[in-house]
LODO-234673 format. One record per residue: x, y, z of N, C-alpha, C, O in turn. Coordinates in pm, whole numbers, padded with zeros to 5 digits, always signed. Atoms other than C-alpha are relative to their C-alpha. Layout:
// LODO-234673
XYZXYZXYZXYZ/...
//
This chain:
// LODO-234673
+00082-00119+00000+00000+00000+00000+00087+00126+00000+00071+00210-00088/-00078-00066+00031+00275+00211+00085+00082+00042-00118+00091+00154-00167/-00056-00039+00165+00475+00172-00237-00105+00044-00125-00078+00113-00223/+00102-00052+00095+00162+00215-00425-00014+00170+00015+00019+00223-00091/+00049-00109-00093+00072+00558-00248+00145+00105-00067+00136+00205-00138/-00117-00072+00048+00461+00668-00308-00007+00035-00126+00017+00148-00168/-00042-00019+00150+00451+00587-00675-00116+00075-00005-00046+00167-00049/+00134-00039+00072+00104+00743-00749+00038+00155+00090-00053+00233+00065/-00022-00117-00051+00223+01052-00554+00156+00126-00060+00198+00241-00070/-00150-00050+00108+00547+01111-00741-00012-00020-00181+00050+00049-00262/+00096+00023+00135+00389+01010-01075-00072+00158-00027-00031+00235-00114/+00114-00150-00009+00098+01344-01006+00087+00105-00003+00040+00216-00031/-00086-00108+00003+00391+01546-00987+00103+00001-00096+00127+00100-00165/-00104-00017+00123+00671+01438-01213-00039-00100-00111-00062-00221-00107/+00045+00078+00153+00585+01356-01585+00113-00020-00091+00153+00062-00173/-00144-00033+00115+00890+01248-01769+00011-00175-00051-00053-00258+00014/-00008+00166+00027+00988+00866-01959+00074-00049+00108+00070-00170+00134/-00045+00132-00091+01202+00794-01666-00047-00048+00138-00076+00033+00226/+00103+00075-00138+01046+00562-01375+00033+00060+00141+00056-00017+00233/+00009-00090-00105+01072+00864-01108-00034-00106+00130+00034-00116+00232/+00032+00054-00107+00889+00634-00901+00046-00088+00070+00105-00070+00177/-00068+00125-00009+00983+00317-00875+00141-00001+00044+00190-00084+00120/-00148-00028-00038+01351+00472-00862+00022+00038+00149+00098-00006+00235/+00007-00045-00120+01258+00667-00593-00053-00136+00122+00015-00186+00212/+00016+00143-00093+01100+00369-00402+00098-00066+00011+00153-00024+00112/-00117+00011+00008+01390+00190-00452+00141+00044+00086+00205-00022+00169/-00058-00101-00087+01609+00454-00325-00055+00016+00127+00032+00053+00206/+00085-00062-00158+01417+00526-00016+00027-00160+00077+00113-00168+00165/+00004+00164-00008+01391+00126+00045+00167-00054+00049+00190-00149+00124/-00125+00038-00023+01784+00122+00053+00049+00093+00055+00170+00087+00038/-00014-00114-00115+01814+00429+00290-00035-00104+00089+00050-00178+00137/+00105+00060-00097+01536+00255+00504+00093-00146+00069+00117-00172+00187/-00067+00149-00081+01734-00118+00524+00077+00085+00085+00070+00110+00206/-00159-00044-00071+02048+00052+00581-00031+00058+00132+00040+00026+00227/+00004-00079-00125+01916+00271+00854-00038-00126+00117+00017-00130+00227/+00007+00051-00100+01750-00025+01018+00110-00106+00023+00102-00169+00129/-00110+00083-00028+02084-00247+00977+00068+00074+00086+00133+00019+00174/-00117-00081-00086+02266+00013+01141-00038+00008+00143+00024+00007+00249/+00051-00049-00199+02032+00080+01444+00028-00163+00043+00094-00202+00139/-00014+00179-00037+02022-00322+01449+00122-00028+00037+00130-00126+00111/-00155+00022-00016+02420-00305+01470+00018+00099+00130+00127+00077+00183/+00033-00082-00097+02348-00046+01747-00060-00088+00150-00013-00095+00263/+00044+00030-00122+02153-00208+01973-00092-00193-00052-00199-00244-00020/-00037+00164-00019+02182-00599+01878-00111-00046-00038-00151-00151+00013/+00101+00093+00082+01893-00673+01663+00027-00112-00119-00033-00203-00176/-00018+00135+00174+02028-00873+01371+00098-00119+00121+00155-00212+00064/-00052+00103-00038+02190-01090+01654-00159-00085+00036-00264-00033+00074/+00153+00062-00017+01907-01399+01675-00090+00025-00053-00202+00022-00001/+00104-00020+00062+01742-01314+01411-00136+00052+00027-00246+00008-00005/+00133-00114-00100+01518-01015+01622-00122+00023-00084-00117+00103-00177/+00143-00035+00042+01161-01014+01519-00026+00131-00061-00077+00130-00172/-00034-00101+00013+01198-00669+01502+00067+00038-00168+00013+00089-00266/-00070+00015+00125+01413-00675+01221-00023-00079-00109+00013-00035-00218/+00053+00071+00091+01270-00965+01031-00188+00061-00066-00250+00028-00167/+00099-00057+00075+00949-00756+00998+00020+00117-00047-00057+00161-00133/+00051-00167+00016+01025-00397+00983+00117-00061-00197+00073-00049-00311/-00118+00011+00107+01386-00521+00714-00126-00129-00125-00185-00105-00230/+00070+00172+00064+01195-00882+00565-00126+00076-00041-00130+00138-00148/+00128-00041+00001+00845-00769+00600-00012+00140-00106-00011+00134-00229/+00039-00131+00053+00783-00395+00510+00117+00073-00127+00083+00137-00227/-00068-00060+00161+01111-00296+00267-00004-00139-00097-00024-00146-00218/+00059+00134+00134+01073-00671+00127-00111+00047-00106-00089+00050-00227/+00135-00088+00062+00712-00503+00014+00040+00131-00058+00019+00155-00177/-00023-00139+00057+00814-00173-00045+00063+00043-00109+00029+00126-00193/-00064-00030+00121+01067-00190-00261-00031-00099-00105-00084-00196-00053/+00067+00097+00075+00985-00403-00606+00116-00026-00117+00130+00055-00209/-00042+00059+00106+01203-00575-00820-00044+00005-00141+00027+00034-00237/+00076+00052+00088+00959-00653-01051-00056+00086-00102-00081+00083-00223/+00097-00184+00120+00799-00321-01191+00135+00035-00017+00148+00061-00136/-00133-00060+00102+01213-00207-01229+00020-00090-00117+00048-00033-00223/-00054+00063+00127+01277-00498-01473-00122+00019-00113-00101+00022-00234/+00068-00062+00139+00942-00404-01659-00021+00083-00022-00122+00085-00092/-00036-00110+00006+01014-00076-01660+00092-00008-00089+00070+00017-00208/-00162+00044+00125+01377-00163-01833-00102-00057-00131-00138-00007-00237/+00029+00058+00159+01220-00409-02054-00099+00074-00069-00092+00050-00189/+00101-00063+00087+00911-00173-02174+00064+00093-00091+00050+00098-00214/-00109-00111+00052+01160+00107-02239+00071-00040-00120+00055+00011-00230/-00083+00068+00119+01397-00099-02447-00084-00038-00070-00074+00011-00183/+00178+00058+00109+01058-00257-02614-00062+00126-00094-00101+00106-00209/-00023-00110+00025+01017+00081-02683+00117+00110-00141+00107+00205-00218/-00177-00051+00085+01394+00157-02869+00039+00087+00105+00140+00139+00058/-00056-00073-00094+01472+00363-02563+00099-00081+00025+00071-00200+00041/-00097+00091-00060+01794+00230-02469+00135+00031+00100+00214-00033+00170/-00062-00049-00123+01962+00467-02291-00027+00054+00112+00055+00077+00202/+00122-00026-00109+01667+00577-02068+00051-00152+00114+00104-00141+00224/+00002+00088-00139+01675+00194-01891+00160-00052+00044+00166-00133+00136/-00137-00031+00009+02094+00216-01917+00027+00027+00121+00080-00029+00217/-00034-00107-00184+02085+00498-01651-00095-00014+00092-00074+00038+00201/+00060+00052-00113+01805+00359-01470+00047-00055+00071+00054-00035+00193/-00090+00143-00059+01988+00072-01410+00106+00045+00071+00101+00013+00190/-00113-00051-00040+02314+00240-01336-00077+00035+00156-00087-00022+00264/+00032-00085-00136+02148+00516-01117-00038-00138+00149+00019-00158+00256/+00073+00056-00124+01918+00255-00914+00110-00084+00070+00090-00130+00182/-00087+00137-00094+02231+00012-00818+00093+00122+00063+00087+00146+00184/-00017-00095-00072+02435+00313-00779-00017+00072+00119+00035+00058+00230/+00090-00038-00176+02230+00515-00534-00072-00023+00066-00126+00043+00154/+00055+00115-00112+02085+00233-00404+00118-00055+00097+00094-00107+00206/-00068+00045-00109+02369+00145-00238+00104+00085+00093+00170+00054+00193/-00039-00075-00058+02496+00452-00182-00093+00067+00140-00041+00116+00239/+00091-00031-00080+02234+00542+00025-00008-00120+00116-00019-00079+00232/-00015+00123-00079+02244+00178+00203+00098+00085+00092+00062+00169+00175/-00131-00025-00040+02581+00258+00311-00014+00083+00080-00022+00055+00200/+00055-00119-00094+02503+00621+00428-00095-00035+00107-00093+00038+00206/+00119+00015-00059+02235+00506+00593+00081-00077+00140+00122-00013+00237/-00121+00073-00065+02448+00226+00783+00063+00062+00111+00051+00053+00234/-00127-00117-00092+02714+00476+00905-00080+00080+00065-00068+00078+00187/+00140-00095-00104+02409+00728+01025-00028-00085+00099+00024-00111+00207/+00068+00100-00173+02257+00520+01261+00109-00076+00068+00125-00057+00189/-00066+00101-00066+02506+00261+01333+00066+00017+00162+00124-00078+00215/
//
């Protein structure tokens, strides 16, 4: 529900061929782990596999973020002849997806 809500809210606002949303979900999704790996490395949740962590990390960014709409996003694009549109999708989303992990990490940790 959440990722729905995000994309349909960033969609109403930015109109362009590249998947604003989805990227952004994505992005936010790999802030979000990272922040809760870090607090988890903080105060000893990922030891014993903490409930805590298997729903907020497993549960809610498992859901949130989507695999599935980025690769048909890529493939519509390229289906399309766009080919350097899902290029720098791709780039960007692994990119500052994990840049943001990382940051995220070191913040809280």
């Amino acid at each position: 529900m959440v990722r729905y809500l995000v994309g349909y809210a960033i969609s109403r606002y930015i109109t362009a061929m590249f998947p604003f949303g989805t990227f952004t979900i994505n992005v936010l999704g790999s802030f979000l782990i990272g922040a809760l790996a870090g607090l988890g490395m903080r105060y000893s949740w990922l030891q014993g596999q903490h409930a805590g962590w298997l729903l907020l990390a497993t549960g809610f960014c498992g859901g949130f973020t989507t695999f599935s709409s980025f690769a048909y996003e890529n493939v519509s694009l390229m289906m399309r002849g766009q080919w350097l549109t899902p290029l720098l999708y791709t780039s960007l989303s692994i990119v500052v997806g994990f840049v943001c992990c990382f940051a995220a990490m070191r913040l809280f940790k």
